[in-house]
C-alpha positions in Angstrom: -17.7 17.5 67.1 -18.6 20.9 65.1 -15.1 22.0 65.5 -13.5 18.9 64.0 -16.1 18.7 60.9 -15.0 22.3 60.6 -11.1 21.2 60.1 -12.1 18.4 57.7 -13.8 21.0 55.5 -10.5 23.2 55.5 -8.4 20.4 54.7 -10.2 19.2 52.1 -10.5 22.9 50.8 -6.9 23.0 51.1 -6.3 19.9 48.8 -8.9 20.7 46.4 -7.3 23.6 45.6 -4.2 22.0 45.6 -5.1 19.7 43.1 -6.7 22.2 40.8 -3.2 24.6 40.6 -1.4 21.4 39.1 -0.3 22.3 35.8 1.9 20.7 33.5 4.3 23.1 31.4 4.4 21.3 28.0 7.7 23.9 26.9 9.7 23.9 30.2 8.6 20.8 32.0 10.1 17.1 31.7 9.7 15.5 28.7 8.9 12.0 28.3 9.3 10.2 25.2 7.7 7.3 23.9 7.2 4.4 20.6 3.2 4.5 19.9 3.6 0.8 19.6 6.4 -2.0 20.4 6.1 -4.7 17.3 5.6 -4.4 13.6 5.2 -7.3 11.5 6.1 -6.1 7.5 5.4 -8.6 5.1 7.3 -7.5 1.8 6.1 -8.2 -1.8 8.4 -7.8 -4.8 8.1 -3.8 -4.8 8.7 -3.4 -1.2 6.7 -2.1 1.9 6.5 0.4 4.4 5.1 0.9 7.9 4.8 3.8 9.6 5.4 4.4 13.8 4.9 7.5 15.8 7.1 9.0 18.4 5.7 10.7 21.1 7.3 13.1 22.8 5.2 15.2 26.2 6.9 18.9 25.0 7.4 21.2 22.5 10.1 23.9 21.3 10.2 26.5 19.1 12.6 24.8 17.3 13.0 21.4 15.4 14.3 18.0 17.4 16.4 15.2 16.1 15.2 11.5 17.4 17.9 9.2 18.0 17.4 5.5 17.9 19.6 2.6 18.3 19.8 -0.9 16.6 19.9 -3.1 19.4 22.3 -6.2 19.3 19.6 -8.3 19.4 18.8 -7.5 15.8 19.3 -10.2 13.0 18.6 -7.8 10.0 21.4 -6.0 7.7 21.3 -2.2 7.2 20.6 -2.9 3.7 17.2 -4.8 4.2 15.6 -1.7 5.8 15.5 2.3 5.6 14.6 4.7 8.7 13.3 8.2 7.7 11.0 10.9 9.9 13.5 11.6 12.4 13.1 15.1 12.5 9.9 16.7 15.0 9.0 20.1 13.6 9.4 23.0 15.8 5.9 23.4 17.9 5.2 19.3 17.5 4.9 17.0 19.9 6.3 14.1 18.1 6.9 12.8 14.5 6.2 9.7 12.3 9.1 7.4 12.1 8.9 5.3 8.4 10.5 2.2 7.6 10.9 0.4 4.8 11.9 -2.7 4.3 14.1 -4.5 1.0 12.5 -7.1 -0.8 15.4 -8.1 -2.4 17.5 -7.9 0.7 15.6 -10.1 2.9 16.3 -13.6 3.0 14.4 -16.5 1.2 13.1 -17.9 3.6 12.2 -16.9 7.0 12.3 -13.3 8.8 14.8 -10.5 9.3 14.2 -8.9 12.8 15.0 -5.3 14.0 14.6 -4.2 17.0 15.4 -0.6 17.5 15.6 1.4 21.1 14.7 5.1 21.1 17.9 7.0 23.0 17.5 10.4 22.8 15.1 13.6 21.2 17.8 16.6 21.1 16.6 19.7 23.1 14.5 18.3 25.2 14.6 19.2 29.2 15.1 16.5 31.6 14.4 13.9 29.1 12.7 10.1 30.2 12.1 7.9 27.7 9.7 4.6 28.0 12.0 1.7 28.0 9.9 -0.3 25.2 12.2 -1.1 22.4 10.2 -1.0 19.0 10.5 -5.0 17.4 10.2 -5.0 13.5 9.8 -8.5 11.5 10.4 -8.6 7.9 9.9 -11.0 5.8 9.1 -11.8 2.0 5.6 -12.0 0.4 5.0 -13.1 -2.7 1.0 -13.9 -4.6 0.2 -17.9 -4.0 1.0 -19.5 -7.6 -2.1 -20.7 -9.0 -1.6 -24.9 -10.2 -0.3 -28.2 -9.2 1.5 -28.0 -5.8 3.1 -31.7 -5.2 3.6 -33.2 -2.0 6.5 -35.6 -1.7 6.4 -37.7 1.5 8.4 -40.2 2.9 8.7 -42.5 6.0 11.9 -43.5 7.4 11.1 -46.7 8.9 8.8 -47.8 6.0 5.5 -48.1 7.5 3.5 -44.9 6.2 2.5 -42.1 8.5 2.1 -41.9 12.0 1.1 -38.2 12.8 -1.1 -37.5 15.9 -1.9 -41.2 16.6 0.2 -44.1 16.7 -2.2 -45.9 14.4 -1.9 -43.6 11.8 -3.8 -40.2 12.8 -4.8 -37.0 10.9 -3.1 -36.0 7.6 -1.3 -32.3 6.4 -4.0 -30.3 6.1 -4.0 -27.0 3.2 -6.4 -24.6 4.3 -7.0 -22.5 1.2 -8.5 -18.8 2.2 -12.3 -19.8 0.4 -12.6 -22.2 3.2 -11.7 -25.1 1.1 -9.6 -27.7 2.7 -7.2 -30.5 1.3 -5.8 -33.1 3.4 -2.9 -35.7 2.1 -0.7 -38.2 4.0 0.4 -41.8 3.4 -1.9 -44.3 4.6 -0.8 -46.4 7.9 -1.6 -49.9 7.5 -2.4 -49.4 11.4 -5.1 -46.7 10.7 -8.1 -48.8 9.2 -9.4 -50.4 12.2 -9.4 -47.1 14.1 -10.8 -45.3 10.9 -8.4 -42.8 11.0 -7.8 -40.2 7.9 -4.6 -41.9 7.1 -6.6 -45.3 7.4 -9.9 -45.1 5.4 -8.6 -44.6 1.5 -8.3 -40.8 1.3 -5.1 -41.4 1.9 -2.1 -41.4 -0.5 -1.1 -45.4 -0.8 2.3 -46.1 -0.5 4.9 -48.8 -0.5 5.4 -47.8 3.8 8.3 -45.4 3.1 7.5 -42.8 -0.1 4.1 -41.4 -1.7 3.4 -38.5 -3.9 0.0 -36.5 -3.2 -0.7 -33.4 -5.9 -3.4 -30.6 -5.1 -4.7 -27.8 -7.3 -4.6 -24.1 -6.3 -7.4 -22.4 -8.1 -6.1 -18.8 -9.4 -6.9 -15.8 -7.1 -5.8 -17.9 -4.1 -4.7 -15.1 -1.6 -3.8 -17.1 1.1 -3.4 -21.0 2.6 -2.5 -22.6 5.8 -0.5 -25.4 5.8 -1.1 -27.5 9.1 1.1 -30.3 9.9 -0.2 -32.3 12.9 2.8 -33.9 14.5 4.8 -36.9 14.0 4.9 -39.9 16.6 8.2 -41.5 16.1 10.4 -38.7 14.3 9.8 -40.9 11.1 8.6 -38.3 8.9 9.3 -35.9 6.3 8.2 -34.4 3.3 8.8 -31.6 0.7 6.1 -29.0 -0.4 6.9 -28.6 -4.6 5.1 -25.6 -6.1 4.4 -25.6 -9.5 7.6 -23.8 -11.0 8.8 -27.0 -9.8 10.8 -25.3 -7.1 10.7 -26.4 -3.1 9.0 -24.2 -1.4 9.0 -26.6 2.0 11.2 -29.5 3.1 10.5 -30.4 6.0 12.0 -33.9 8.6 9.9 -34.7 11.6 8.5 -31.4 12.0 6.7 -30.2 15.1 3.0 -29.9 15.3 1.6 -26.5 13.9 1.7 -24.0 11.2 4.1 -24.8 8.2 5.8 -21.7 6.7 5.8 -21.9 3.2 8.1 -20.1 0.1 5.4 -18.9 -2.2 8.6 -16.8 -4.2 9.3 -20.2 -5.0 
């Protein structure tokens, strides 16, 4: 028994040391090359933005490194909505800090330009890997919430009100201002009073079953609002979001259930 404990303890001698003469060469050894993170989301006022993402790379050189990236296919944004800069690691670095900018006046009205960018190659490297993680940028415009009268315009198709998340009438859209007030508009069901539903009990916007016009106030320094539709039960319903330029900053026909994304540039 003695004798076998005693070739344990030399095997695990042997490993131990083992284990402690692993060391990594951070000039000669494999380098693998990484984005510190995969998505960016860059809303864009009027003056434009930027974001900034860091490339890490496990060695260094004496001298300096160019990082090539890709624009994957995928992509839906233009070359002129966006600007890539910091592709350059200094000599003795271990990465550098990609920035990108994005074009205000490039990006579309309304919705988001998306760039997604791959990471191919970091010149002089030895026995380069690179994390495949492509990097995912989303643009998009941002513009202050105008202070005023914002109109709702609603309509039903088949001429008997609103039928949102119940077929007796149901909640209303709901504008969730970023104080915590909340505004809720819709026109009233003639289905909704017995169940005491919002669209039932007078809040509501009376109608003659198929149009209605609902007008909230936006106090000034308004820096952000939800805008929650909650569904609509027979694809009857639409609606257009009027901001008080007098532009449309929504339109919307039998919209899904959720979050409504709204123009405020209008």
């Amino acid at each position: 028994m003695k004798k076998y404990i005693l070739i344990i303890a030399v095997l695990f001698a042997f490993v131990s040391c083992e284990e402690e003469n692993v060391v990594y060469d951070s000039e000669n050894g494999q380098t693998l090359a990484n984005f510190s993170v995969s998505s960016v989301l860059l809303p864009t006022p009027t003056e434009g933005a930027s974001t900034t993402v860091d490339v890490f790379v496990s060695t260094k050189t004496d001298s300096e490194r160019t990082v090539t990236v890709e624009v994957d296919p995928s992509s839906t944004a233009t070359s002129d909505q966006y600007t890539i800069s910091g592709l350059t690691i200094p000599a003795g670095a271990f990465g550098t800090t990609l920035t990108i900018s994005s074009n205000f006046d490039a990006l579309p009205e309304e919705g988001r330009a998306n760039l997604v960018l791959n990471l191919v190659d970091v010149s002089g490297s030895n026995d380069l890997v690179i994390k495949d993680s492509p990097l995912q940028l989303e643009f998009y415009r941002e513009c202050p919430i105008t202070a005023g009268d914002w109109v709702i315009n609603m309509t039903d198709s088949y001429g008997d009100g609103w039928q949102t998340d119940s077929a007796t009438g149901g909640s209303g859209l709901t504008i969730t201002l970023g104080d915590g007030t909340v505004f809720e508009v819709g026109l009233c069901s003639p289905y909704g009073s017995a169940a005491g539903t919002f669209l039932g009990d007078g809040e509501c916007t009376p109608n003659n079953g198929s149009e209605g016009t609902a007008t909230i106030t936006i106090p000034e320094g308004t820096e952000s609002a939800e805008w929650f539709f909650p569904g609509d039960q027979y694809g009857e319903i639409g609606f257009e979001i009027i901001s008080p330029s007098g532009e449309v900053a929504g339109g919307y026909e039998s919209a899904d259930a959720g979050l409504l994304t709204i123009d405020y540039c209008k």
